[in-house]
ModelCIF file with pLDDT and N, C-alpha, C, O atoms, coordinates in Angstrom:
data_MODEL
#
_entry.id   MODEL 
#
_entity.id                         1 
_entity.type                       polymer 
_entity.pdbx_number_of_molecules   1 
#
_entity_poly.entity_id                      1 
_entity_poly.type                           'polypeptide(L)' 
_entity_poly.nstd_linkage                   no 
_entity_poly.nstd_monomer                   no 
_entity_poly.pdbx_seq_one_letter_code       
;(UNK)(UNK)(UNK)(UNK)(UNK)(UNK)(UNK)(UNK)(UNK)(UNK)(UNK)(UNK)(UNK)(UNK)(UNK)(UNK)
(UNK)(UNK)(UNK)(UNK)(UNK)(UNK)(UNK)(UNK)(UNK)(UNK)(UNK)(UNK)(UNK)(UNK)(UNK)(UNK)
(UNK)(UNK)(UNK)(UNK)(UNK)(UNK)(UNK)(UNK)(UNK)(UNK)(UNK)(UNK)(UNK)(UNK)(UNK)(UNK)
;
_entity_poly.pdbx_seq_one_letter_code_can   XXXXXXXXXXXXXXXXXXXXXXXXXXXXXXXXXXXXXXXXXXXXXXXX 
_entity_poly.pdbx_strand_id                 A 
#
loop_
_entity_poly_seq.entity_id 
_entity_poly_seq.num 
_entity_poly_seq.mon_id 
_entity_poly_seq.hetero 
1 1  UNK n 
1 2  UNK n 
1 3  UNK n 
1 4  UNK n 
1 5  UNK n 
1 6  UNK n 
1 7  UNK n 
1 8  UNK n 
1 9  UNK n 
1 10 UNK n 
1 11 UNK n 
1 12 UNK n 
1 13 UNK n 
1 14 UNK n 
1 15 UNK n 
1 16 UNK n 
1 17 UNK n 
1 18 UNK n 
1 19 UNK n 
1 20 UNK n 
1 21 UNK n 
1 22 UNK n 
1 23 UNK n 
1 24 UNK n 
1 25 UNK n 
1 26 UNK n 
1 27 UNK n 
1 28 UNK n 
1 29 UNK n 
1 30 UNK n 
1 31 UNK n 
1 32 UNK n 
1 33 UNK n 
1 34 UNK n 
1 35 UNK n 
1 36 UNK n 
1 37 UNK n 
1 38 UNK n 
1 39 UNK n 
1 40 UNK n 
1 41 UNK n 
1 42 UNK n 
1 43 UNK n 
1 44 UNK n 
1 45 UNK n 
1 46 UNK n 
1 47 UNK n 
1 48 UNK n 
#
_struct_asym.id          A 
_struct_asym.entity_id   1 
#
loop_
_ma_qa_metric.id 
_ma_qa_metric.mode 
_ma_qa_metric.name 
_ma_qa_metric.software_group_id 
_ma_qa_metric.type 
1 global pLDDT . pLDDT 
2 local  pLDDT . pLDDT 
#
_ma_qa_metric_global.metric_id      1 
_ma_qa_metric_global.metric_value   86.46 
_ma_qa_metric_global.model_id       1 
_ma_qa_metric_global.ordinal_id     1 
#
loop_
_ma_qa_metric_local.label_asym_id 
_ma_qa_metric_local.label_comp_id 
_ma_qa_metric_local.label_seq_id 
_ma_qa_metric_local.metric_id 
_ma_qa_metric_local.metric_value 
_ma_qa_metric_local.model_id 
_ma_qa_metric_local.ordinal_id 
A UNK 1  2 52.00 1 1  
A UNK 2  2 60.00 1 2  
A UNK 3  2 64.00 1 3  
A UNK 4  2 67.00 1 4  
A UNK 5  2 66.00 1 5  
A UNK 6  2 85.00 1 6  
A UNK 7  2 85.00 1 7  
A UNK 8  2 87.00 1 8  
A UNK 9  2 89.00 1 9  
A UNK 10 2 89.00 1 10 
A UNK 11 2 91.00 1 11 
A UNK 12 2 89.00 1 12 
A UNK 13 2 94.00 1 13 
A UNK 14 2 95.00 1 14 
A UNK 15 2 96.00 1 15 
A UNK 16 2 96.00 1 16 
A UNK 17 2 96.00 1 17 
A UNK 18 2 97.00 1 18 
A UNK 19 2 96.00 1 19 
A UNK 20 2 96.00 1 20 
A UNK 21 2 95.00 1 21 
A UNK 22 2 96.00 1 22 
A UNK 23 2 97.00 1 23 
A UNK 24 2 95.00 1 24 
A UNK 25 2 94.00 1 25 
A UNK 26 2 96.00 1 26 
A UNK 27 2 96.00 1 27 
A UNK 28 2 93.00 1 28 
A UNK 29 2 94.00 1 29 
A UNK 30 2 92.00 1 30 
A UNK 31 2 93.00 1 31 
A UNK 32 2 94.00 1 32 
A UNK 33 2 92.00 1 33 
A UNK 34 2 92.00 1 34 
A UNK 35 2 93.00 1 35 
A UNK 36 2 91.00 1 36 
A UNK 37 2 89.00 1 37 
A UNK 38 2 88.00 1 38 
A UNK 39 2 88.00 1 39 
A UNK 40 2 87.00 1 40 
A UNK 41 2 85.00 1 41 
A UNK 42 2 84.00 1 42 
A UNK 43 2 82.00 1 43 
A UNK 44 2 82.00 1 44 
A UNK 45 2 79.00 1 45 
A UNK 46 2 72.00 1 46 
A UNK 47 2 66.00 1 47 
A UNK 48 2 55.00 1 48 
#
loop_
_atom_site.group_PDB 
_atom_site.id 
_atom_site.type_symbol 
_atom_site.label_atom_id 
_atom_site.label_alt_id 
_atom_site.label_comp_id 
_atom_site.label_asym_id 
_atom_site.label_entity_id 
_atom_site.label_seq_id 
_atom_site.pdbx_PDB_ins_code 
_atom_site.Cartn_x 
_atom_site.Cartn_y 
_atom_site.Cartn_z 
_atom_site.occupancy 
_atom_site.B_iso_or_equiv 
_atom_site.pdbx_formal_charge 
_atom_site.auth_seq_id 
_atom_site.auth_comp_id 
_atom_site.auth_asym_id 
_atom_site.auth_atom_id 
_atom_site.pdbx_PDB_model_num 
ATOM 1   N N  . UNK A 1 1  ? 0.810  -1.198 0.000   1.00 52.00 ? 1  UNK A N  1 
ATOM 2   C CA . UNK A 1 1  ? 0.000  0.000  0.000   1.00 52.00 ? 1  UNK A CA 1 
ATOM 3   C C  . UNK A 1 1  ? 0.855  1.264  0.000   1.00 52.00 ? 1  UNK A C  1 
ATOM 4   O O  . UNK A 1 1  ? 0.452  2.394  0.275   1.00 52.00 ? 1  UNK A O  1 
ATOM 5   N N  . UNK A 1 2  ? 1.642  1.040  -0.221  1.00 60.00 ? 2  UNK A N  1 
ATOM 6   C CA . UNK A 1 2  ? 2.986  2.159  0.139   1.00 60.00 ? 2  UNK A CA 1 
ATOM 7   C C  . UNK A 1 2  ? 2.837  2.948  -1.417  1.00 60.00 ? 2  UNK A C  1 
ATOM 8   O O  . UNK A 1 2  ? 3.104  4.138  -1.583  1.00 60.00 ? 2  UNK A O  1 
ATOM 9   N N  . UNK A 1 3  ? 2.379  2.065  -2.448  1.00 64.00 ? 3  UNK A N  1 
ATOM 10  C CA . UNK A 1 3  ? 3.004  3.018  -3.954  1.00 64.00 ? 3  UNK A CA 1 
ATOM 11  C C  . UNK A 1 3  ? 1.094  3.349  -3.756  1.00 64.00 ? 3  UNK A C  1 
ATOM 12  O O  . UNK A 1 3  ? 0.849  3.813  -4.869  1.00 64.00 ? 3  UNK A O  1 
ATOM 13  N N  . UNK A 1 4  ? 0.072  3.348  -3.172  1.00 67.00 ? 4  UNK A N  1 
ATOM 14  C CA . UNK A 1 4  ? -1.306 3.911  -3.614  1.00 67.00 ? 4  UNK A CA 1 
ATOM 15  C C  . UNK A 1 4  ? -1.125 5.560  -3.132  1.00 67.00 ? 4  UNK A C  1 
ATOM 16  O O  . UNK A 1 4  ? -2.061 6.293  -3.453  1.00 67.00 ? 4  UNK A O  1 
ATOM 17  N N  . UNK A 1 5  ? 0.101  6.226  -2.328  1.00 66.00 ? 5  UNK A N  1 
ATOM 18  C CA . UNK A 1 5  ? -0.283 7.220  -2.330  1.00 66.00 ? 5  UNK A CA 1 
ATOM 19  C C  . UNK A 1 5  ? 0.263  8.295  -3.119  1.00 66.00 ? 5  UNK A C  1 
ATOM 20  O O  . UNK A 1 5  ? -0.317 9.318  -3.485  1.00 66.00 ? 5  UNK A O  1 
ATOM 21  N N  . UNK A 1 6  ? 1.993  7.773  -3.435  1.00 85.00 ? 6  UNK A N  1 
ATOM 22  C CA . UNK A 1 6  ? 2.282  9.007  -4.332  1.00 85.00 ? 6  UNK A CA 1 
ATOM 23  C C  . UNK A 1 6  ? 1.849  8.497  -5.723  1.00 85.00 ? 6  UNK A C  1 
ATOM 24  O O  . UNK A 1 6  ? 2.477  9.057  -6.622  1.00 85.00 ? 6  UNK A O  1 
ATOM 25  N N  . UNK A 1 7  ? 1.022  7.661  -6.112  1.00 85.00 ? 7  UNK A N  1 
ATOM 26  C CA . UNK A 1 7  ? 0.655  7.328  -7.407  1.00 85.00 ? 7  UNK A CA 1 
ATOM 27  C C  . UNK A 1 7  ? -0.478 8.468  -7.289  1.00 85.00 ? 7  UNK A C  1 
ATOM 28  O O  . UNK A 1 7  ? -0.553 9.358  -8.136  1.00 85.00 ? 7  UNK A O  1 
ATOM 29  N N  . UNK A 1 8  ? -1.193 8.404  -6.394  1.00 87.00 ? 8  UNK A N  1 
ATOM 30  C CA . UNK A 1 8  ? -2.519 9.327  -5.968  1.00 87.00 ? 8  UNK A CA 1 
ATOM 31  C C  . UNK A 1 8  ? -1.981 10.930 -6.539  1.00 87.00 ? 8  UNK A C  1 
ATOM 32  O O  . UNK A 1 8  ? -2.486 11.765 -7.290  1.00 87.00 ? 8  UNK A O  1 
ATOM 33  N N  . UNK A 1 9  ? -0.866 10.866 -5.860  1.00 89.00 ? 9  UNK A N  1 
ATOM 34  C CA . UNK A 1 9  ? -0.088 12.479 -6.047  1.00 89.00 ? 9  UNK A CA 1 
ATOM 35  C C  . UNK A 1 9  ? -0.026 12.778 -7.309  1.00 89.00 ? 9  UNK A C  1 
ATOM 36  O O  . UNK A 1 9  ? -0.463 13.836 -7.762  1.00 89.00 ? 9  UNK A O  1 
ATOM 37  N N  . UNK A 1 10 ? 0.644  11.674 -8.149  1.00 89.00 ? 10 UNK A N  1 
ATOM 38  C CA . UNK A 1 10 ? 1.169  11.921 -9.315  1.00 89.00 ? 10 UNK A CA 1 
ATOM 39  C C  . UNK A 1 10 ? 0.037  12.329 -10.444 1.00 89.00 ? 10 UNK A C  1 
ATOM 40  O O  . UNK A 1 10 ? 0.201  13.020 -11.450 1.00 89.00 ? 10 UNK A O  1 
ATOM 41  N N  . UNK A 1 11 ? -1.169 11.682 -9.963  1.00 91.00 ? 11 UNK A N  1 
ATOM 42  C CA . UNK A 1 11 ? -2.472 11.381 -11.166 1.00 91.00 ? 11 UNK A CA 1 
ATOM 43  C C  . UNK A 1 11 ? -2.861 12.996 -10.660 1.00 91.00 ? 11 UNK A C  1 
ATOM 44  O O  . UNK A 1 11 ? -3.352 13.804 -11.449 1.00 91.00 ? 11 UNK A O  1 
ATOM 45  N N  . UNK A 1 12 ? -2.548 13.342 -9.154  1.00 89.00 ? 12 UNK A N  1 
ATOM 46  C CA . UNK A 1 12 ? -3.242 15.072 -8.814  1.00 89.00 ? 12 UNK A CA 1 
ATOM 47  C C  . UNK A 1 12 ? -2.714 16.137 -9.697  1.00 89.00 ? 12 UNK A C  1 
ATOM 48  O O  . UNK A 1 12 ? -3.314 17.093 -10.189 1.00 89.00 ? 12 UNK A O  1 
ATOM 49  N N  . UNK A 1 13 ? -1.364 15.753 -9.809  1.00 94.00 ? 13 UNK A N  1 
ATOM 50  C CA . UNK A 1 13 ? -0.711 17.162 -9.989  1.00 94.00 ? 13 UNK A CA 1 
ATOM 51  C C  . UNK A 1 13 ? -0.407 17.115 -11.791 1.00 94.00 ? 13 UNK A C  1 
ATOM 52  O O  . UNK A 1 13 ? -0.219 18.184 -12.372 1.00 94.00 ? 13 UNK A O  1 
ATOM 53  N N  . UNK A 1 14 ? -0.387 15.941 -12.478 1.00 95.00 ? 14 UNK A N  1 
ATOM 54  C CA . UNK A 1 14 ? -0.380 16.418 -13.969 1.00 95.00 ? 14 UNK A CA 1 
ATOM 55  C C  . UNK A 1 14 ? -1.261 17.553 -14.412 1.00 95.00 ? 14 UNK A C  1 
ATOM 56  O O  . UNK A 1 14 ? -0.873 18.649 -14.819 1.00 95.00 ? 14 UNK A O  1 
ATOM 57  N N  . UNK A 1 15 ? -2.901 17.005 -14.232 1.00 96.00 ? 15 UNK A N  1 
ATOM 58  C CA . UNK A 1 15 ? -3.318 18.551 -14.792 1.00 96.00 ? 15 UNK A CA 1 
ATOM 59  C C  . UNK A 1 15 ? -2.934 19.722 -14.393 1.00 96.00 ? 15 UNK A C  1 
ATOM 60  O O  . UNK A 1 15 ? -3.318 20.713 -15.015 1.00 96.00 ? 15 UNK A O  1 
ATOM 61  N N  . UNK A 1 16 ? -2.107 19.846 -13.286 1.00 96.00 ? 16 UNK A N  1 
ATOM 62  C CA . UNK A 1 16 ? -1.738 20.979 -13.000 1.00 96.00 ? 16 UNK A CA 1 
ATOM 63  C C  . UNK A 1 16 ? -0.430 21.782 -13.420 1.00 96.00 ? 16 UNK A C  1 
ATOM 64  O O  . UNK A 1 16 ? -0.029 22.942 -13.509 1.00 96.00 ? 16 UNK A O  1 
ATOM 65  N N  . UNK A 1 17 ? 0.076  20.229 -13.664 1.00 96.00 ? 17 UNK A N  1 
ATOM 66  C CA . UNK A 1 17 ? 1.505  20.996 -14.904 1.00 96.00 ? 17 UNK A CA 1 
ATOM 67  C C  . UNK A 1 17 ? 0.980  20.997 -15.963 1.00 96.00 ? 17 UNK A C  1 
ATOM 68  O O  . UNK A 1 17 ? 1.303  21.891 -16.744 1.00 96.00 ? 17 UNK A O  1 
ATOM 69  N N  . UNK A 1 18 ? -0.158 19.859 -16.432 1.00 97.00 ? 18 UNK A N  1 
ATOM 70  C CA . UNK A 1 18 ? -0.335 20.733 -18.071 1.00 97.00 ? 18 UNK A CA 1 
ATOM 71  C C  . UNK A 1 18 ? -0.924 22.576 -17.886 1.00 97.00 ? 18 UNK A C  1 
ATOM 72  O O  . UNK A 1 18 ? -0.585 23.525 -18.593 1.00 97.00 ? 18 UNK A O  1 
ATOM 73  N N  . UNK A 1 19 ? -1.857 22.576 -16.721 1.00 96.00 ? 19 UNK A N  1 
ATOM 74  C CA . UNK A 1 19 ? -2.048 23.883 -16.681 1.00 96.00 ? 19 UNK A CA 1 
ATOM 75  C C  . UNK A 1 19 ? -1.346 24.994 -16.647 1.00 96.00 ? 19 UNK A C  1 
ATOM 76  O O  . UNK A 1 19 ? -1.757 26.075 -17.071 1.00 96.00 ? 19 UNK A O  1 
ATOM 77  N N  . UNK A 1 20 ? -0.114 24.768 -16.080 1.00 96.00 ? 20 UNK A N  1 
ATOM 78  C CA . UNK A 1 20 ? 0.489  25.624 -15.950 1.00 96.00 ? 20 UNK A CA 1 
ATOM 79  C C  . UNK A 1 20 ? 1.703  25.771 -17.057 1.00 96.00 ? 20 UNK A C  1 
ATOM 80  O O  . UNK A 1 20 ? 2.659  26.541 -16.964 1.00 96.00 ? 20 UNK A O  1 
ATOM 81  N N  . UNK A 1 21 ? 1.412  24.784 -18.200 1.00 95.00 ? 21 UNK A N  1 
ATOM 82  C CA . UNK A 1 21 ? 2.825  24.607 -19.577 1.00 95.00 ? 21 UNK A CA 1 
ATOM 83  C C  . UNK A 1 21 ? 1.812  25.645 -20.323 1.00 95.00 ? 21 UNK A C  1 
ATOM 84  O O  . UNK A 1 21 ? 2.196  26.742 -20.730 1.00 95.00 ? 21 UNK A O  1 
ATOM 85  N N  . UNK A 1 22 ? 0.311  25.116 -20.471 1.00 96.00 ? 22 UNK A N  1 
ATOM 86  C CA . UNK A 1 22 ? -0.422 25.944 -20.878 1.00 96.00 ? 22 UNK A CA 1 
ATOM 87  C C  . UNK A 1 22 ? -0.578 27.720 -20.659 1.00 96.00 ? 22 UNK A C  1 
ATOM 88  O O  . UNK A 1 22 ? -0.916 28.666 -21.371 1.00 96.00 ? 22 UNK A O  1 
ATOM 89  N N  . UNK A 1 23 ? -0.131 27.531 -19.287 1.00 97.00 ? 23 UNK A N  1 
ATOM 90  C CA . UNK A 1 23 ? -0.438 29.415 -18.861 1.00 97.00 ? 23 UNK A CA 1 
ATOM 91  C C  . UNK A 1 23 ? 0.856  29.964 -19.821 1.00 97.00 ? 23 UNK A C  1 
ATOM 92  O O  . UNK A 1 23 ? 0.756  30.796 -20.724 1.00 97.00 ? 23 UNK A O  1 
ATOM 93  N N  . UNK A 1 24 ? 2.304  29.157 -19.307 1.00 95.00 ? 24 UNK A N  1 
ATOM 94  C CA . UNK A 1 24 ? 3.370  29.678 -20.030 1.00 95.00 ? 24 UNK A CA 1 
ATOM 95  C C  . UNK A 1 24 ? 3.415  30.193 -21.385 1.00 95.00 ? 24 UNK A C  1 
ATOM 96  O O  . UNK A 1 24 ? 4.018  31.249 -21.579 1.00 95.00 ? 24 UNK A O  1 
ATOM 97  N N  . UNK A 1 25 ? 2.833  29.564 -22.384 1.00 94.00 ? 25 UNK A N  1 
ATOM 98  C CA . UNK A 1 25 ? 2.580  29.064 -23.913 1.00 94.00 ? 25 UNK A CA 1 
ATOM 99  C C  . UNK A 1 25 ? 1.711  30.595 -24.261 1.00 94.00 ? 25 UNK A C  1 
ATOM 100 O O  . UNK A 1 25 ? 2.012  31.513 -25.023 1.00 94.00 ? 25 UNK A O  1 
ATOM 101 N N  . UNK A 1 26 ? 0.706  30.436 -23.489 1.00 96.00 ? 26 UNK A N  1 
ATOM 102 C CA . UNK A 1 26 ? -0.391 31.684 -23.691 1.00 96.00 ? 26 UNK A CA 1 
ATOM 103 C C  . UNK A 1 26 ? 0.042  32.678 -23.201 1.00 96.00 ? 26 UNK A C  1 
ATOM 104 O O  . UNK A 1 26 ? -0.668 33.673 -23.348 1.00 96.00 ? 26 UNK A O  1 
ATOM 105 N N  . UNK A 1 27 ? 1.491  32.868 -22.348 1.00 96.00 ? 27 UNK A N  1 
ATOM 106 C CA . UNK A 1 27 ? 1.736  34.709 -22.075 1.00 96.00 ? 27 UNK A CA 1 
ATOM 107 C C  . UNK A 1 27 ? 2.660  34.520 -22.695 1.00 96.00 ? 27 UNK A C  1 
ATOM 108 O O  . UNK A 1 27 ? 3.465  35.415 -22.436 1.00 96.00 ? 27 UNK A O  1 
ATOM 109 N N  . UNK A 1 28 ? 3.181  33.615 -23.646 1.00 93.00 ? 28 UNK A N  1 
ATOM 110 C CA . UNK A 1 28 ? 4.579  34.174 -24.336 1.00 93.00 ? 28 UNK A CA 1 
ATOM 111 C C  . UNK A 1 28 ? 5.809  33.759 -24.472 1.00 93.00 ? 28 UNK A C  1 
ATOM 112 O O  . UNK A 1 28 ? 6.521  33.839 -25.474 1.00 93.00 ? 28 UNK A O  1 
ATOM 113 N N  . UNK A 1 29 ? 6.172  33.085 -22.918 1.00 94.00 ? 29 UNK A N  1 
ATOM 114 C CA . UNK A 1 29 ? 6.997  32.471 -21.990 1.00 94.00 ? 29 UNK A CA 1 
ATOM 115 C C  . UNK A 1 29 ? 8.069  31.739 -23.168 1.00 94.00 ? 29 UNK A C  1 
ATOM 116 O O  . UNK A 1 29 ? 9.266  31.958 -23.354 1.00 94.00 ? 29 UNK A O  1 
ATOM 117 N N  . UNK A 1 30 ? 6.966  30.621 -23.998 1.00 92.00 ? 30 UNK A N  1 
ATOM 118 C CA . UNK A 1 30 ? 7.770  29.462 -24.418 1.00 92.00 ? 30 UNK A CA 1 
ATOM 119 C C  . UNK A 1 30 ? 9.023  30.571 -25.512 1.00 92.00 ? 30 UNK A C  1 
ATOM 120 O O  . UNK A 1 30 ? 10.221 30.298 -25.599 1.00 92.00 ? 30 UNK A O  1 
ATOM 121 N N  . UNK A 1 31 ? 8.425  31.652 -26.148 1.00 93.00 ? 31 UNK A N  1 
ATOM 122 C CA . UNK A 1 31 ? 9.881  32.039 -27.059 1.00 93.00 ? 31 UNK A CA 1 
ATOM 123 C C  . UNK A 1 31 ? 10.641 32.605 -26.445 1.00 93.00 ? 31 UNK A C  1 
ATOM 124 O O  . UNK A 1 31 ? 11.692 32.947 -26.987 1.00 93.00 ? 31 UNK A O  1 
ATOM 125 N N  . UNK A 1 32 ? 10.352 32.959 -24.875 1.00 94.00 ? 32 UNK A N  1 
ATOM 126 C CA . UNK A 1 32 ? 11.487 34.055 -24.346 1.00 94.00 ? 32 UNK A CA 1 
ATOM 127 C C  . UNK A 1 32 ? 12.545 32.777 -24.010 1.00 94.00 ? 32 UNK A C  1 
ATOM 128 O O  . UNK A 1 32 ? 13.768 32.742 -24.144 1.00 94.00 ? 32 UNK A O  1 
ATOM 129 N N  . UNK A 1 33 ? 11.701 31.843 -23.571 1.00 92.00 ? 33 UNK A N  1 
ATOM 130 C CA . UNK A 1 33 ? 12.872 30.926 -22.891 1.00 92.00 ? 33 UNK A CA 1 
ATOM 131 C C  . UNK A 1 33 ? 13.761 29.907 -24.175 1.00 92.00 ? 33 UNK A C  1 
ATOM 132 O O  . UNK A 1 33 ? 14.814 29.288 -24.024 1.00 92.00 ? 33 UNK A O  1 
ATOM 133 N N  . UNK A 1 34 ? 12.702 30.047 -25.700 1.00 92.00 ? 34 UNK A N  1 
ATOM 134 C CA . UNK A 1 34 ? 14.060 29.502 -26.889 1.00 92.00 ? 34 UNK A CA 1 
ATOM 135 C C  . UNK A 1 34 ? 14.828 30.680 -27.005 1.00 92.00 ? 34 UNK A C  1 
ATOM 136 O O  . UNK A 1 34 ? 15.946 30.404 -27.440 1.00 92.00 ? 34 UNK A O  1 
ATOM 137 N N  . UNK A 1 35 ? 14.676 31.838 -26.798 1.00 93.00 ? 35 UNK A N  1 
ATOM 138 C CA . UNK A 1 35 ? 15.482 32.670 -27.884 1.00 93.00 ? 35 UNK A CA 1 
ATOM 139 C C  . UNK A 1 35 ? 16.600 33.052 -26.515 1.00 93.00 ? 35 UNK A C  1 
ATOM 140 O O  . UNK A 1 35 ? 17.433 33.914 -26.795 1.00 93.00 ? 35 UNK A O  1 
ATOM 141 N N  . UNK A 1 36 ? 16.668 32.444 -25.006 1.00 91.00 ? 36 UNK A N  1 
ATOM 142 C CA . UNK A 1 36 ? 17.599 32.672 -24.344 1.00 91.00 ? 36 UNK A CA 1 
ATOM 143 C C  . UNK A 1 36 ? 18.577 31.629 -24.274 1.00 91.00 ? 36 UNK A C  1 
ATOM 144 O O  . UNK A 1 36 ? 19.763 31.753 -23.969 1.00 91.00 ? 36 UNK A O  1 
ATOM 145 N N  . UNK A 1 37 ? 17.659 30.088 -24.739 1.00 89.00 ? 37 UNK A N  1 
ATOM 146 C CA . UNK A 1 37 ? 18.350 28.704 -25.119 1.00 89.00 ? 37 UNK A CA 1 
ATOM 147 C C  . UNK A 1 37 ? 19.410 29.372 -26.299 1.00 89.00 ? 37 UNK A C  1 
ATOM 148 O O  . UNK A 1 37 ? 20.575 29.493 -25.921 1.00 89.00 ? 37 UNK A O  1 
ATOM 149 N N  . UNK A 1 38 ? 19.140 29.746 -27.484 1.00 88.00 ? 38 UNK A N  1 
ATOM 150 C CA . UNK A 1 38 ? 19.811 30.066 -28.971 1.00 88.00 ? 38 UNK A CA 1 
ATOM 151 C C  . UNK A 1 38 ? 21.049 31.214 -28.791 1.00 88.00 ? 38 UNK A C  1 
ATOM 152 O O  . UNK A 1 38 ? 22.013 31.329 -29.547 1.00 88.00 ? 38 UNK A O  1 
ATOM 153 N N  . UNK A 1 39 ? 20.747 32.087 -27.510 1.00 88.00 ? 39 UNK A N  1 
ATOM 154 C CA . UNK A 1 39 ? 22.066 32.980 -27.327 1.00 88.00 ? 39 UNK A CA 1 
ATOM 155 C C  . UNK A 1 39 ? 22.623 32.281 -26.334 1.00 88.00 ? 39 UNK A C  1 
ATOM 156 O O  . UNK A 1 39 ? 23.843 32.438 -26.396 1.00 88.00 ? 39 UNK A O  1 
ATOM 157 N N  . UNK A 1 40 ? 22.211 31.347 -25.146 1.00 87.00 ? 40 UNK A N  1 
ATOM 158 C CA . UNK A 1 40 ? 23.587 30.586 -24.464 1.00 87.00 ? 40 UNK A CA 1 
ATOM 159 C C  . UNK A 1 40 ? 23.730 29.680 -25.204 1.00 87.00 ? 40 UNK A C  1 
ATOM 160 O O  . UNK A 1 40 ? 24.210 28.851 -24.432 1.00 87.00 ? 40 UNK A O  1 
ATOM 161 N N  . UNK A 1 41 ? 23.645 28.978 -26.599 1.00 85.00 ? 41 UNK A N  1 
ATOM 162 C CA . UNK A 1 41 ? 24.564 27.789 -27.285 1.00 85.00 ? 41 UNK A CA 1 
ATOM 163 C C  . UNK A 1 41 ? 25.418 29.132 -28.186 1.00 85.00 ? 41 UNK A C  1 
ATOM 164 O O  . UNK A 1 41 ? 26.645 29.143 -28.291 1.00 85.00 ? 41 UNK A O  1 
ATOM 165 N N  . UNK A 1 42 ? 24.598 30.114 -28.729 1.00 84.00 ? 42 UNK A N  1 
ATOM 166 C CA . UNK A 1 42 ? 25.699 30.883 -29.678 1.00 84.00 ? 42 UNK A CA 1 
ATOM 167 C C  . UNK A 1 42 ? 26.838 31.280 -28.598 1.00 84.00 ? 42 UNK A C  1 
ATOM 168 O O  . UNK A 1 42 ? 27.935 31.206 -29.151 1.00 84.00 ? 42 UNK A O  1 
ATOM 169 N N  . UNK A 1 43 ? 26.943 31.653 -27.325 1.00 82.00 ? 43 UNK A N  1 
ATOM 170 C CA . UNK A 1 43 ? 27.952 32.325 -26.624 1.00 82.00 ? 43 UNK A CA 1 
ATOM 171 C C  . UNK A 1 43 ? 28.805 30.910 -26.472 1.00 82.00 ? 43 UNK A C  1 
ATOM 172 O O  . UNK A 1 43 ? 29.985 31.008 -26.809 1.00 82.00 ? 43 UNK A O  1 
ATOM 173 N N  . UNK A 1 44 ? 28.343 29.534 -25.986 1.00 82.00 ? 44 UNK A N  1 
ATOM 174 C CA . UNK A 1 44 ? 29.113 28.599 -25.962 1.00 82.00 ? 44 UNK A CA 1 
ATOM 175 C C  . UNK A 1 44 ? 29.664 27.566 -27.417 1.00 82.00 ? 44 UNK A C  1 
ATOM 176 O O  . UNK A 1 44 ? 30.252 26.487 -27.359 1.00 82.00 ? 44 UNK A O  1 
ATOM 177 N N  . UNK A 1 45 ? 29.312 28.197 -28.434 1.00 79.00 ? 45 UNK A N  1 
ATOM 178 C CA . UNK A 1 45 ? 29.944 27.972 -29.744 1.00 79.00 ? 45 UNK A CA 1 
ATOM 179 C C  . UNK A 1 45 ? 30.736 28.889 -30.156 1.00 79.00 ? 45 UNK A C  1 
ATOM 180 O O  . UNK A 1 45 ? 31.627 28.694 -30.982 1.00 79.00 ? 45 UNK A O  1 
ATOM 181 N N  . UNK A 1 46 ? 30.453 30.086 -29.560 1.00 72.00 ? 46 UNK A N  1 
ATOM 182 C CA . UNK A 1 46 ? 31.567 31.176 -29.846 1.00 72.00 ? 46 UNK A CA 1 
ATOM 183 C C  . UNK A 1 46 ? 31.353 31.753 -30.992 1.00 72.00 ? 46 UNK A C  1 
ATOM 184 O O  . UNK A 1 46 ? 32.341 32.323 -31.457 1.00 72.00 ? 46 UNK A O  1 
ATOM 185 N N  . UNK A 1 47 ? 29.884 31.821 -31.931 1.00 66.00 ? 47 UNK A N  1 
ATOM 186 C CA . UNK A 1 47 ? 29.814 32.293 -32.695 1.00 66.00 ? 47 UNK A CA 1 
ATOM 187 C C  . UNK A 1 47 ? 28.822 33.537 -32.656 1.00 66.00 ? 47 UNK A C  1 
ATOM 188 O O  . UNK A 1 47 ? 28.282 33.983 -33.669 1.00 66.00 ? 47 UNK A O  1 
ATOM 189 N N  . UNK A 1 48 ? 28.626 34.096 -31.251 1.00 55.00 ? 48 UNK A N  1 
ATOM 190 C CA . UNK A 1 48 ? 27.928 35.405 -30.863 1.00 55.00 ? 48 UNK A CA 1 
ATOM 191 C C  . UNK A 1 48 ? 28.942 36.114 -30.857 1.00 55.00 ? 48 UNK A C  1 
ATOM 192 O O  . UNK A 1 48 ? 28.857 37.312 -30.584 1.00 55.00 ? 48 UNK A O  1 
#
């Protein structure tokens, strides 16, 4: 009975990360965080 409770947890809290990938997506979030991915590989390729 030991795995019925964080299985319990786990089934709680997905909709709540899809909700919240969702909030990200809809204010914007997802390009600020590629276009800060694309300048730390250009600074660590050395071609910024």
């Amino acid at each position: 009975m030991k795995r019925e409770a964080p299985l319990k947890v786990t089934i709680a809290l997905i909709p709540l990360a899809i909700g919240l990938c969702a909030l990200g997506i809809y204010r914007g979030e997802a390009a600020i965080v590629l276009a800060k991915a694309i300048n730390i590989c250009m600074e660590c390729i050395g071609l910024g």
